[in-house]
PyMOL CGO cylinders between C-alpha atoms (Angstrom):
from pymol import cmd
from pymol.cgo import CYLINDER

trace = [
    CYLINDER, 33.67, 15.27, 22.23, 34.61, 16.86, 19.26, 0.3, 1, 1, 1, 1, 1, 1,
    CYLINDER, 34.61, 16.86, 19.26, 34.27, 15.16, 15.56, 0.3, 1, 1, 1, 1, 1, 1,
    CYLINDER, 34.27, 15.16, 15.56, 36.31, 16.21, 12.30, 0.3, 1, 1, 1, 1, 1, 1,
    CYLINDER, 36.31, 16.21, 12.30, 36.77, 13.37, 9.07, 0.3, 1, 1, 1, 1, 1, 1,
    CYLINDER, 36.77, 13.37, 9.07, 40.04, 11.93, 7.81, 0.3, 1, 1, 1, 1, 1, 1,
    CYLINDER, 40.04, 11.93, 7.81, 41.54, 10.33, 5.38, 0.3, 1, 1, 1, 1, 1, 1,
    CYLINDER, 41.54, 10.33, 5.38, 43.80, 7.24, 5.39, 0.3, 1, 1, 1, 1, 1, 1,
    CYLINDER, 43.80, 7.24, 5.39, 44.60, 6.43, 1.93, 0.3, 1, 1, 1, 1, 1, 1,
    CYLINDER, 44.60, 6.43, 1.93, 47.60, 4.18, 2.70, 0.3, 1, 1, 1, 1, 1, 1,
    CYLINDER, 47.60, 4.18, 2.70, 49.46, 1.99, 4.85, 0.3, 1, 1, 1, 1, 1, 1,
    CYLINDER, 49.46, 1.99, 4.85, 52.13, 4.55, 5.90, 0.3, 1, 1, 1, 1, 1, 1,
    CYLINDER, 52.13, 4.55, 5.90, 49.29, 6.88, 6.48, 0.3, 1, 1, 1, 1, 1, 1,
    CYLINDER, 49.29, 6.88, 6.48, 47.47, 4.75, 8.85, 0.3, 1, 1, 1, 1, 1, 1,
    CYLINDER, 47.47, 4.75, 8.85, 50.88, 3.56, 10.84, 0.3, 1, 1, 1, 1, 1, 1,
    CYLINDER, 50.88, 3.56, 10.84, 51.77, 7.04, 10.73, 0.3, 1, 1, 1, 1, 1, 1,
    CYLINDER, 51.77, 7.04, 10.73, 48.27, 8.02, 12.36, 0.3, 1, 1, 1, 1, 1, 1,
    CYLINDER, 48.27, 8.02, 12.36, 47.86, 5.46, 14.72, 0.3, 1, 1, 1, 1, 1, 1,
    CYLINDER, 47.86, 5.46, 14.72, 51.82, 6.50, 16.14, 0.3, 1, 1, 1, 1, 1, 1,
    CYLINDER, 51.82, 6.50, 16.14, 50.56, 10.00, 16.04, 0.3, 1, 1, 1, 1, 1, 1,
    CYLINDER, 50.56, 10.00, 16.04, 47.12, 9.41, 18.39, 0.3, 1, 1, 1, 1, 1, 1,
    CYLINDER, 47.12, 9.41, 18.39, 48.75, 7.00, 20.27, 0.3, 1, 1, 1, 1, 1, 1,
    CYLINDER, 48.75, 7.00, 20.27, 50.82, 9.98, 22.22, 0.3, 1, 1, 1, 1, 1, 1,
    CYLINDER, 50.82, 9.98, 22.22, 47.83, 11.43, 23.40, 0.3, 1, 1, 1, 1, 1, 1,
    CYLINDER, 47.83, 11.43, 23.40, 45.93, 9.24, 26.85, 0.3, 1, 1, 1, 1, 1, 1,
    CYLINDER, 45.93, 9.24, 26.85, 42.83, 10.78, 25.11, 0.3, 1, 1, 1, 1, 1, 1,
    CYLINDER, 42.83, 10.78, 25.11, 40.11, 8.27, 23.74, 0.3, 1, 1, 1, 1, 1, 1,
    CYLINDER, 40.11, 8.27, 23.74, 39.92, 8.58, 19.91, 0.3, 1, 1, 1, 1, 1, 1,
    CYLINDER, 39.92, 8.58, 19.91, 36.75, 6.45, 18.19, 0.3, 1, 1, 1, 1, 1, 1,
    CYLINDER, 36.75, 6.45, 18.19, 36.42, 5.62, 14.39, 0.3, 1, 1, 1, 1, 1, 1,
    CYLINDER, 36.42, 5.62, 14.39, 33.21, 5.46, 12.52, 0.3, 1, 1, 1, 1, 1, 1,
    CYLINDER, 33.21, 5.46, 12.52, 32.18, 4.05, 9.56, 0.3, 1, 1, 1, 1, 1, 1,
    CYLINDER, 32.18, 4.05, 9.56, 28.39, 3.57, 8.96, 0.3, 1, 1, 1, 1, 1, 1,
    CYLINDER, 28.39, 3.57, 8.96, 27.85, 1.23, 12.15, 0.3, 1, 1, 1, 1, 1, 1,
    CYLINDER, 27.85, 1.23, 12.15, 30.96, 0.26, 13.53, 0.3, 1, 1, 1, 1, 1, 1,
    CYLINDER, 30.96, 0.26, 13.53, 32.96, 2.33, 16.14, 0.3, 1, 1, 1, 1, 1, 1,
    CYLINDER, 32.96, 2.33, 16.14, 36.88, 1.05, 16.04, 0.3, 1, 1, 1, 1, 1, 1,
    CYLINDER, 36.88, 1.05, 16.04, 38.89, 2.11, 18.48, 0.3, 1, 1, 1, 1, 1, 1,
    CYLINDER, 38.89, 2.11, 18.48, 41.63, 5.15, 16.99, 0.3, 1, 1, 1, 1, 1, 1,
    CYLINDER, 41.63, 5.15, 16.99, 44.34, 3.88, 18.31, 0.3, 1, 1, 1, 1, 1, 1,
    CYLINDER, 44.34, 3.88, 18.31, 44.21, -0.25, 16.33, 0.3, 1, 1, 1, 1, 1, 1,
    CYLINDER, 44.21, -0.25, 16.33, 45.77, -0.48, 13.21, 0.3, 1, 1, 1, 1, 1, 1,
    CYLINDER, 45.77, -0.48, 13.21, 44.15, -3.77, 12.79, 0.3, 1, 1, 1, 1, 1, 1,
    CYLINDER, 44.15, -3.77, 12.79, 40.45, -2.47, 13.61, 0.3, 1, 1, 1, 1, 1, 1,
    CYLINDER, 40.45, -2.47, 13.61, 41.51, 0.52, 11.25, 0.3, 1, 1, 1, 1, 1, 1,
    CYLINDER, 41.51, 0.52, 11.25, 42.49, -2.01, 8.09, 0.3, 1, 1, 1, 1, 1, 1,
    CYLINDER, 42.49, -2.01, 8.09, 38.84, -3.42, 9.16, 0.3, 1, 1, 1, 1, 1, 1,
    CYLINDER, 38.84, -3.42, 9.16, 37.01, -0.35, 7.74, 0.3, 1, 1, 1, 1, 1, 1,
    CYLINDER, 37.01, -0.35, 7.74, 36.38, 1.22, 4.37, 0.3, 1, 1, 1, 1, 1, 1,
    CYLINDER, 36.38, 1.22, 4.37, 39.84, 3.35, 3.72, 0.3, 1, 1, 1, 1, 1, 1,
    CYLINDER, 39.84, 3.35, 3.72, 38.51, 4.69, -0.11, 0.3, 1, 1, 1, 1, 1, 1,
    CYLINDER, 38.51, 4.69, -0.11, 36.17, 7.45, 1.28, 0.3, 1, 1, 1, 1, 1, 1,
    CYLINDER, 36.17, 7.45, 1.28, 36.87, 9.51, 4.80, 0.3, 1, 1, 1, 1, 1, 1,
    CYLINDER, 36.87, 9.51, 4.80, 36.00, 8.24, 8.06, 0.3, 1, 1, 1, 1, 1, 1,
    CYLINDER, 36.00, 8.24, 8.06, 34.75, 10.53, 11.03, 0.3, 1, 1, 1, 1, 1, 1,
    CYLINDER, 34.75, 10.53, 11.03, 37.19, 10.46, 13.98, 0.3, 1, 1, 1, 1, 1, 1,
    CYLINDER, 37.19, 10.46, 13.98, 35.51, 11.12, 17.03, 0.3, 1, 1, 1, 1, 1, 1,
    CYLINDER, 35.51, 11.12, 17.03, 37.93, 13.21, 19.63, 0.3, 1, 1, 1, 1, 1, 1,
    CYLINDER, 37.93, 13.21, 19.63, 37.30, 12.51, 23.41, 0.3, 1, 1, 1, 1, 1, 1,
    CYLINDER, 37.30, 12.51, 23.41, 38.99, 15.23, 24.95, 0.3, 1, 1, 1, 1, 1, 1,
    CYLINDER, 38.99, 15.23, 24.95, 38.64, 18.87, 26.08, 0.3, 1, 1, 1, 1, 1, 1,
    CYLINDER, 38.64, 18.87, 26.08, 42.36, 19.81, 27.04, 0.3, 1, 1, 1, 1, 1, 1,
    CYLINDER, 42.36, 19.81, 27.04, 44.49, 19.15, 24.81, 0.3, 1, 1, 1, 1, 1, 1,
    CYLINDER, 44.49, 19.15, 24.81, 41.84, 19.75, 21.61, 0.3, 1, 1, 1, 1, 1, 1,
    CYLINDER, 41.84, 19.75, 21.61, 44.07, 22.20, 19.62, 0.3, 1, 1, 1, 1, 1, 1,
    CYLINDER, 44.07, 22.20, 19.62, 47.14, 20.41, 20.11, 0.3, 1, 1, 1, 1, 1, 1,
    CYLINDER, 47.14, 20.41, 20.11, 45.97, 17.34, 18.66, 0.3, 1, 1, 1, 1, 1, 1,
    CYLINDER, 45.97, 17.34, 18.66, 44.04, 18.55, 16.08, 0.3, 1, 1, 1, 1, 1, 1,
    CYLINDER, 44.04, 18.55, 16.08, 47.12, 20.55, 15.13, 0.3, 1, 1, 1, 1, 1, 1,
    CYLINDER, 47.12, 20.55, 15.13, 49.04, 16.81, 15.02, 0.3, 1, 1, 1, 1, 1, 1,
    CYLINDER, 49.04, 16.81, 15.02, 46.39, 15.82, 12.99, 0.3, 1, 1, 1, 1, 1, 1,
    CYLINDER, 46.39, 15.82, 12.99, 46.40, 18.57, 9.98, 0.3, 1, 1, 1, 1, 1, 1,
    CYLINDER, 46.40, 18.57, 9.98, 47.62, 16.04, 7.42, 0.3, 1, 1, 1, 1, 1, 1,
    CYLINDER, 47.62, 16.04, 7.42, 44.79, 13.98, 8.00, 0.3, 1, 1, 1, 1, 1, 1,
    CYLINDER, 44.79, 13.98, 8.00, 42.14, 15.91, 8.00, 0.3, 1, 1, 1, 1, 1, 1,
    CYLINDER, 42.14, 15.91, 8.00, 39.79, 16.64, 5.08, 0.3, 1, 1, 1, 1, 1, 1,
    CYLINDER, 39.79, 16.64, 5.08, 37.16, 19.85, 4.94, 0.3, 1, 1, 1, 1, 1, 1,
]
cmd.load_cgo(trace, "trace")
């Protein structure tokens, strides 16, 4: 498992995002303090805290560089 943080700062952004992991069978995890939503729900993804970045936790070892090269727009140092 691999971690990296993102940012979703609006609506487009998270449809976009959840289209984009949604390709991959891979398991992706949000979390936010305590809760773990699954990656791939918009609605568990409107359930979080959008204003500051969220860690996305990657659960795959194949196809790591692929998606993290989907993911470049998302992802903040």
């Amino acid at each position: 498992m691999k971690s990296v943080k993102i940012s979703l700062s609006s609506i487009d952004a998270v449809k976009s995002f959840v289209n984009t992991v949604s390709k991959y069978e891979s398991d992706f995890d949000l979390v936010s303090g305590r809760y773990v939503i699954d990656a791939k729900s918009i609605m568990g993804i409107f359930s979080l805290d959008l204003s500051k970045p969220i860690e996305l936790n990657i659960h795959s070892e194949d196809q790591f560089d692929e998606i993290i090269e989907s993911l470049k727009p998302y992802i903040v140092a």
